[in-house]
C-alpha positions in Angstrom: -13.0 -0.4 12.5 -12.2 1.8 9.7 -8.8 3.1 8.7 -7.4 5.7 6.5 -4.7 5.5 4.4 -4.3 9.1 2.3 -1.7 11.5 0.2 -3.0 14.0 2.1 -0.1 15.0 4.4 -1.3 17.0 7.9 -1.0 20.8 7.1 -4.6 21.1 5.0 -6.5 19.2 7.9 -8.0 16.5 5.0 -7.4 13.4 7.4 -9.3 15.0 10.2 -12.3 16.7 7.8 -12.6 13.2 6.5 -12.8 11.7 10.5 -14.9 14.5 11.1 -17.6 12.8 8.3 -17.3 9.6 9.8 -18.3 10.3 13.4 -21.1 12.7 12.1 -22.6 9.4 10.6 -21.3 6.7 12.7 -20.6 8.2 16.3 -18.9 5.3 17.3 -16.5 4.5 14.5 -13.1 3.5 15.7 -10.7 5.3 13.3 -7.6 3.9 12.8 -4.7 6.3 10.7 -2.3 3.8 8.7 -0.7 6.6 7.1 -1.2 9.9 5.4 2.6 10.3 4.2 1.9 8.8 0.7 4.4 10.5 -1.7 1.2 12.9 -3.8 -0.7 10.8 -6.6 2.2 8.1 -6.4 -0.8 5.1 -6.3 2.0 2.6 -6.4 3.6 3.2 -3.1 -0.1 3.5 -1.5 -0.8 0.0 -2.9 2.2 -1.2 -1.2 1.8 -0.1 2.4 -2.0 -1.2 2.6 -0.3 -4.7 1.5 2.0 -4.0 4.4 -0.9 -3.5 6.6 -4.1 -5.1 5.8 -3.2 -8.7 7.2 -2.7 -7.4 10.7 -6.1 -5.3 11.3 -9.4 -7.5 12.6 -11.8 -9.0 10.2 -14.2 -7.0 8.9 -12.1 -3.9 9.0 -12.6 -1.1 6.3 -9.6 0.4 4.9 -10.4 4.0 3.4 -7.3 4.4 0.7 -7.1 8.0 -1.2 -4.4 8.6 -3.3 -6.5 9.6 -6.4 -5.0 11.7 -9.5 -8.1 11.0 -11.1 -10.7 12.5 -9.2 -13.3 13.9 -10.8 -12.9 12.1 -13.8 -14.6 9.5 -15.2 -12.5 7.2 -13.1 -14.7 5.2 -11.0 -15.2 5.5 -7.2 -15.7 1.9 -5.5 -15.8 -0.3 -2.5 -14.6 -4.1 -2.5 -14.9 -7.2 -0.4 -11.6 -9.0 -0.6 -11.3 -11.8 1.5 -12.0 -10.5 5.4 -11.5 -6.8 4.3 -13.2 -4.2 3.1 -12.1 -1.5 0.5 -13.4 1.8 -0.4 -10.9 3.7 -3.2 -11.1 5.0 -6.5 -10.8 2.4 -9.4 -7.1 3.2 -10.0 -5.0 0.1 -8.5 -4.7 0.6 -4.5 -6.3 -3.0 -4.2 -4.3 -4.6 -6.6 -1.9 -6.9 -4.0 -5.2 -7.9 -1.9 -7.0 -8.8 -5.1 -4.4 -11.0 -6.7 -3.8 -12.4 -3.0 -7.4 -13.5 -2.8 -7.6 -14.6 -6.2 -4.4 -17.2 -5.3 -6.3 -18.1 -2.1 -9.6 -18.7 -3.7 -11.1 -15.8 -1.5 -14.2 -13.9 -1.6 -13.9 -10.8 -4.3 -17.1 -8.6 -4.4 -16.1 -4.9 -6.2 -18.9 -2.6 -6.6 -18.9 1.0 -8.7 -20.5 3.6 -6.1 -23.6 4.8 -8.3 -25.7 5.7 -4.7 -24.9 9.0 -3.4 -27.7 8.5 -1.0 -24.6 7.6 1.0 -22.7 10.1 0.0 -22.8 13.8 0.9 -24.8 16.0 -0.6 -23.4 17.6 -3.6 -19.9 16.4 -3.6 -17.6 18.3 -5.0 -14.8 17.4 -7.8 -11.7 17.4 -5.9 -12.2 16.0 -2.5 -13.8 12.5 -2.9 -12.2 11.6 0.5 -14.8 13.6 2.1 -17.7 13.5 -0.1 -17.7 9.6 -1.3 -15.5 7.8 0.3 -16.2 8.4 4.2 -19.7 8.3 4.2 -19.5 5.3 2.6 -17.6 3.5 4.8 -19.2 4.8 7.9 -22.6 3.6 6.1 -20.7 0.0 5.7 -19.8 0.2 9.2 -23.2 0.6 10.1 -24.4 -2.3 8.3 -25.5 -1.7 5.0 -24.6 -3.9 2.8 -22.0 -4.2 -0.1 -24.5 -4.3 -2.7 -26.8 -1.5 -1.8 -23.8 0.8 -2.4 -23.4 0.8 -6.2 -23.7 -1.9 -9.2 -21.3 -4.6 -9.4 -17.5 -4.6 -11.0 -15.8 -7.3 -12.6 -13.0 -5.2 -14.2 -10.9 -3.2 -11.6 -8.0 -1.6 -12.8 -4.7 -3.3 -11.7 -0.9 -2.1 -11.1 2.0 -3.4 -13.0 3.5 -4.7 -9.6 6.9 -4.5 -10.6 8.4 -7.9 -9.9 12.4 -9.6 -10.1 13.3 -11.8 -12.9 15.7 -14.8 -12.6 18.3 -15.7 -14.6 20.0 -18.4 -13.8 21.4 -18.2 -9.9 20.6 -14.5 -10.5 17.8 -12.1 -9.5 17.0 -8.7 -11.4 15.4 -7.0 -8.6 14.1 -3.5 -8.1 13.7 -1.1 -5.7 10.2 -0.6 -5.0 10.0 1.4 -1.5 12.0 3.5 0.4 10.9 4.4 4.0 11.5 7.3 6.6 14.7 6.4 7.2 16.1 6.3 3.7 15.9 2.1 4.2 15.5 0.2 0.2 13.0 -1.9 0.2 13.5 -4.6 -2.5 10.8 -6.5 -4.2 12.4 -9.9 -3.3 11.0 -12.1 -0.4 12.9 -14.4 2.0 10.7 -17.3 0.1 12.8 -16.9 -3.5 16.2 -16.7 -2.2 16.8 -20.6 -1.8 21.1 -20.6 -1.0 22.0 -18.7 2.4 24.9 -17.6 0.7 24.7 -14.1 -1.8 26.2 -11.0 -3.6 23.7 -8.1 -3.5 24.6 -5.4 -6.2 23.5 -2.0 -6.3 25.5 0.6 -8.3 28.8 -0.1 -7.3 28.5 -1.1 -3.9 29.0 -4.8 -3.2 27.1 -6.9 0.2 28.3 -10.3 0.4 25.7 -11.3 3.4 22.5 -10.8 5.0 22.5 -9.4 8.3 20.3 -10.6 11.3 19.9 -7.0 12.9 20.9 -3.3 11.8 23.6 -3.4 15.0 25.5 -6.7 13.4 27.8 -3.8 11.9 29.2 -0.4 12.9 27.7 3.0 12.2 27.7 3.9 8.4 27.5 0.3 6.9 25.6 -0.8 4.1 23.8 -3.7 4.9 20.9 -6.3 3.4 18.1 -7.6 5.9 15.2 -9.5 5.8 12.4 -6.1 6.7 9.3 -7.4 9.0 7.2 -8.2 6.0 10.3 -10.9 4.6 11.4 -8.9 1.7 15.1 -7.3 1.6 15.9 -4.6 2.5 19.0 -2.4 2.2 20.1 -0.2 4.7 23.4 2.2 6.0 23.1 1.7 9.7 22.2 4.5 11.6 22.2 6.6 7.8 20.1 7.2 4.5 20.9 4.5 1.9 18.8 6.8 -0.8 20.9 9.4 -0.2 24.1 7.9 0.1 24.1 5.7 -2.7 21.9 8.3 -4.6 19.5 5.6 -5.9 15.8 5.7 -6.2 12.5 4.3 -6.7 12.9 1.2 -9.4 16.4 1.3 -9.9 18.2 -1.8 -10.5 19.7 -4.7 -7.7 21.6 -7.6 -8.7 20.8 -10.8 -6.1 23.5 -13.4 -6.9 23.0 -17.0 -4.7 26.4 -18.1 -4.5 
């Protein structure tokens, strides 16, 4: 299985030229889109969702990530072993969260610089990657070749800043770190680190003294914190746009207070 993960939108037709390559070399590649919504060149927030979505696809899959301000550059293009996954991305961060995850579990990390373009197409151009690097090489790893034919082996990826909360005393310092479709905060604080079941969740001026079980706990219009499917909080006006009606944004500020 290989999926794609892009900045690409729909309008230009990128995600389906870049199909297009893998079928042409692996006819029976199952494609899987994880999404192509990726704010443009924001690397951060396409690390984050792969982390969102790696852990539920089968072993072995090979997850296609493109959200490269730095193509061609000298940036390099590679592809990565980590744990049961494969990776195949420019060098600019995407795998940070499954690379520090693996190197916690004491997981399998093989990273390799893409030197080969006998897997590549032929003369690929400077501004589409996705087509000319990346695909063909993961429809040749879906084939069977292995890791190691592809390029020359990395020991230095380059790595996000993963923004993470601070604690001070029975306080958190959180951040916000996503913000979905539906205008939904997603916090960078997991279910794990909150240890009382009693809070006060500050952002701005707006005050929640609980964490809700579902989004229809409370009437229309309410701001309310829950634990999102991945265990981190989230905070949410039911039925409504948090980011717009709180006007907040990517890393501003959250106060988490166990009481």
């Amino acid at each position: 299985m290989i999926t794609l993960l892009t900045d690409f939108g729909w309008k230009d037709g990128y995600p389906g030229i870049m199909k297009g390559v893998i079928s042409s070399i692996h006819p029976q590649a199952q494609i899987v889109d994880i999404s192509h919504e990726i704010p443009p060149q924001h690397v951060l927030e396409g690390a984050l969702t792969i982390s969102r979505a790696y852990p539920y696809f089968p072993a072995d899959t090979i997850h296609v990530m493109v959200v490269d301000p730095g193509v061609g550059t000298s940036r390099r293009p590679i592809a990565a072993r980590i744990g049961q996954y494969y990776y195949v991305c420019p060098d600019n961060g995407l795998i940070t969260i499954p690379y520090q995850s693996a190197g916690m579990h004491q997981e399998q990390v093989e990273i390799v610089h893409l030197n080969q373009p006998q897997f590549w197409l032929p003369n690929p151009s400077t501004t589409f990657h996705g087509r000319d690097i990346f695909s063909p090489v993961a429809a040749h790893l879906a084939l069977g070749i292995p890791l190691e034919e592809l390029g020359i082996p990395v020991h230095d990826p380059i790595l996000l800043d993963i923004p993470q909360p601070t604690r001070q005393n029975q306080a958190w310092h959180a951040q916000i770190i996503h913000i979905d479709r539906f205008g939904n905060l997603g916090i960078n604080l997991s279910r794990t680190q909150i240890l009382s079941s009693r809070v006060c969740i500050t952002i701005k001026d707006h005050i929640i003294t609980d964490i809700s079980p579902t989004f229809g706990s409370h009437p229309p219009g309410s701001l309310v914190a829950i634990w999102d499917s991945s265990g981190y909080l989230s905070l949410c006006i039911v039925n409504g746009s948090a980011t717009e009606i709180l006007s907040v944004g990517l890393l501003d500020p959250v106060l988490v207070e166990e009481q």
